[in-house]
C-alpha positions in Angstrom: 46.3 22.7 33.3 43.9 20.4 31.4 45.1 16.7 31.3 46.4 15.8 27.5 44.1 12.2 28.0 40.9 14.2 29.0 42.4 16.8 25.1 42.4 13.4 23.6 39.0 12.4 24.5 37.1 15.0 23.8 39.0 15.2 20.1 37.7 11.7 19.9 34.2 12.7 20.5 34.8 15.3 18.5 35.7 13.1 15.0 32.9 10.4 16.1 30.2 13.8 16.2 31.0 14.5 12.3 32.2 11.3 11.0 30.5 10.1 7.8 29.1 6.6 9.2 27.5 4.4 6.5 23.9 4.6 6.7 21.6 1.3 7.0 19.4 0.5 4.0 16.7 0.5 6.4 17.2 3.9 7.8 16.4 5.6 4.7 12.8 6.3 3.0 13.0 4.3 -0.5 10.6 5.6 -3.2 8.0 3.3 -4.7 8.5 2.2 -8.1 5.2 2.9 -9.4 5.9 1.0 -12.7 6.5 -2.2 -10.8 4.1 -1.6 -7.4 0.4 -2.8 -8.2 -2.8 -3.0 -5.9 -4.8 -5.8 -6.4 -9.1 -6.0 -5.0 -11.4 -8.6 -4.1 -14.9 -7.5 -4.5 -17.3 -9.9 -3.7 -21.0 -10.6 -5.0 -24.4 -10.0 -3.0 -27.2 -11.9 -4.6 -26.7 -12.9 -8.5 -24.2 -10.6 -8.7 -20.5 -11.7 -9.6 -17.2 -11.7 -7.9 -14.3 -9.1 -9.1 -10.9 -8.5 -9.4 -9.9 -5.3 -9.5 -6.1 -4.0 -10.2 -4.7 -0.1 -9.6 -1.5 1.4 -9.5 0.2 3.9 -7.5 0.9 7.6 -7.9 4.0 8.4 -5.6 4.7 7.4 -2.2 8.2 6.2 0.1 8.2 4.2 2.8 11.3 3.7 5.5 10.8 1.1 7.1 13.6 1.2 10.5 15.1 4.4 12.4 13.8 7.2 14.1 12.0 8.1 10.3 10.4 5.1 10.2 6.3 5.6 8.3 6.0 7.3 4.9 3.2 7.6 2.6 1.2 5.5 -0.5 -0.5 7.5 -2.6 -3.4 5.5 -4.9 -4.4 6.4 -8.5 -7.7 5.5 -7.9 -8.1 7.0 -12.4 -6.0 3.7 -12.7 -8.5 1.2 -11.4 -9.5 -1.4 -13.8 -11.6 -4.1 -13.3 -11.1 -7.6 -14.0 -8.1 -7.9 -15.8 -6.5 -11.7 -16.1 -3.8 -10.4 -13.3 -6.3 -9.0 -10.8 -8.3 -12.0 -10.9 -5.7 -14.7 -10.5 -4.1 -12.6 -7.7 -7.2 -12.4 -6.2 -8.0 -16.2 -6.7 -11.0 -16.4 -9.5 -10.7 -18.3 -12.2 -11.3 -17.4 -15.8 -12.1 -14.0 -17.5 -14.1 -11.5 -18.3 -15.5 -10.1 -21.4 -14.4 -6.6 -23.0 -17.9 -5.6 -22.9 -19.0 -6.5 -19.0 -15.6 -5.5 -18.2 -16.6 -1.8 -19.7 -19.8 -2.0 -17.9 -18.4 -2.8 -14.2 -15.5 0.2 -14.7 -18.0 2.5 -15.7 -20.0 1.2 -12.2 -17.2 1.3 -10.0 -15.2 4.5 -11.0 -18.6 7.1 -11.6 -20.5 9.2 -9.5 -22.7 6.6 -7.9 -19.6 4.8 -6.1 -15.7 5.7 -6.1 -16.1 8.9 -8.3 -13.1 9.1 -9.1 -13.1 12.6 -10.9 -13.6 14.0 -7.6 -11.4 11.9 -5.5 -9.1 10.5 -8.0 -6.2 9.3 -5.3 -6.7 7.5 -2.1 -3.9 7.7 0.5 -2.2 5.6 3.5 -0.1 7.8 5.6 2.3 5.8 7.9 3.3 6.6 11.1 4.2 3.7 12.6 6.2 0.7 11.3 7.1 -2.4 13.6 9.1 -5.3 12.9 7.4 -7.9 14.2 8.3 -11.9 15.8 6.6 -13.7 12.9 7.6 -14.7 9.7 5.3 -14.9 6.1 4.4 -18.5 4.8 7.7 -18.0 2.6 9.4 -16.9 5.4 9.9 -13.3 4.9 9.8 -11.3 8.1 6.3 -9.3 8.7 6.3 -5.7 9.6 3.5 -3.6 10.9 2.2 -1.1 9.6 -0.2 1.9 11.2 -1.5 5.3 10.1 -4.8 6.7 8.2 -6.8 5.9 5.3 -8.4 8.6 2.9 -10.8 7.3 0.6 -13.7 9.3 -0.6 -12.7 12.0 1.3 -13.3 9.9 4.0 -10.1 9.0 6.8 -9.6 6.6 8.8 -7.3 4.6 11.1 -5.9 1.6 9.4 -3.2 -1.1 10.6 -1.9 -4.1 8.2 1.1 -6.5 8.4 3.3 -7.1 5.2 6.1 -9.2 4.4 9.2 -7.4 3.2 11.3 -9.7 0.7 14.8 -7.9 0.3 15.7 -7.7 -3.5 19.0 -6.5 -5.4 16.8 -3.5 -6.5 15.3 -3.2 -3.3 12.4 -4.1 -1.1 9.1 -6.0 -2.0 6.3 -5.5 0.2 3.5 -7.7 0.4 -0.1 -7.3 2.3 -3.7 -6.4 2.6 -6.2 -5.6 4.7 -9.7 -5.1 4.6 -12.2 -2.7 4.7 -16.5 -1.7 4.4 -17.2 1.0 1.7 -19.6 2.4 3.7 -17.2 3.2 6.0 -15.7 5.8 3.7 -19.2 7.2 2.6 -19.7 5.0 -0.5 -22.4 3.2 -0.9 -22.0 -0.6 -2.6 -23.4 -1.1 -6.5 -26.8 -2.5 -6.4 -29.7 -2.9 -9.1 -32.8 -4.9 -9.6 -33.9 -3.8 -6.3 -30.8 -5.4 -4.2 -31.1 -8.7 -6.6 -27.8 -8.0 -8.2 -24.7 -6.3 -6.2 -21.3 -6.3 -4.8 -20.8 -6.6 -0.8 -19.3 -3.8 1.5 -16.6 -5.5 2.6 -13.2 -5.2 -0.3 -10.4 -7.0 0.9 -7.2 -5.0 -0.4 -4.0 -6.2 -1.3 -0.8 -4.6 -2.3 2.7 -5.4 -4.2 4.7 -2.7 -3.8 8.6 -2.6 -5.2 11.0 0.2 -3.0 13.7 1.4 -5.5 17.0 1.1 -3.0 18.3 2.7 -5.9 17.0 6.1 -5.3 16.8 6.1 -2.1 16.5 9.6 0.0 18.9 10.3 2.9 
């Protein structure tokens, strides 16, 4: 005869098995607003060249950020690049701006053939597969995750780990970071003319904003 406490117990494993528990925020991948994300560069100057900013946007991605889930994906519209706009530059910390017509000139540069050519690679992607909270805390006190995974660029991948800070907002999650990397690391080889006199430096240092939509987020 089996003992009515042992029935009861397993009935009660039974109901906690199936029982619709309330899932965390964190445990679920959040889209990206792509309206509201934007990814800000910081290209500097070689010679008597001049420094840049540089904003682009995102096509897709969703990120979770907690749980066994946890990694996601950023996908860059590298067709959306454009170069020194007001925003990119005071994000990036230049001052001033920059004329219609050497603004037409350094898109022309950095999106043809020569450098990002971006009608043959016109996205870039971070795939995350690791996500860590870590101990510290941003300068506004907004606690720093890490993220790991690869980098395609140019066709080119490669491992890439960053922190950002993850503000938590009524309409979701802000993530804020950067990290840095050489262009010739991903095949492209930095603007140059006069011989080297005028140019832009390998190293871009990368920053993103990106806004998580709670509102749409996928169990």
């Amino acid at each position: 005869m089996v003992c009515p406490a042992k029935i009861r117990c397993l009935v009660a494993l039974a109901v906690l098995a199936v029982w619709p528990w309330p899932v965390q925020a964190d445990d679920v991948s959040l889209p990206v607003n792509v309206s509201a994300s934007r990814v800000y560069i910081y290209v500097g100057k070689t010679g008597l060249g001049h420094n840049h900013g540089v904003e682009g946007r995102l096509k897709s991605g969703s990120l979770q950020l907690e749980g066994s889930g946890a990694g996601g994906e950023l996908v860059f519209d590298m067709t959306s690049f454009d170069a020194d706009t007001d925003a990119a530059r005071r994000y990036v910390g230049l001052a001033g701006s920059t004329d219609a017509s050497t603004k037409q000139q350094v898109n022309a540069n950095m999106k043809g053939a020569a450098v990002l050519d971006v009608q043959r690679y016109p996205t870039a992607k971070f795939v995350v597969d690791g996500v860590k909270r870590t101990e510290k805390k941003s300068r506004d006190g907004q606690p720093l995750y890490e993220l790991s995974g690869k980098f395609t660029l140019h066709g080119q991948t490669r491992p890439l780990k960053l922190e950002a800070s993850v503000e938590e907002r009524s309409e979701g999650k802000r993530l804020r970071g950067k990290f840095s990397i050489l262009q010739t690391q991903y095949g492209i080889r930095p603007y140059s003319k006069a011989f080297g006199a005028v140019g832009v430096a390998d190293q871009l240092t990368i920053y993103g904003d990106i806004q998580l939509d709670a509102a749409k987020a996928e169990r």
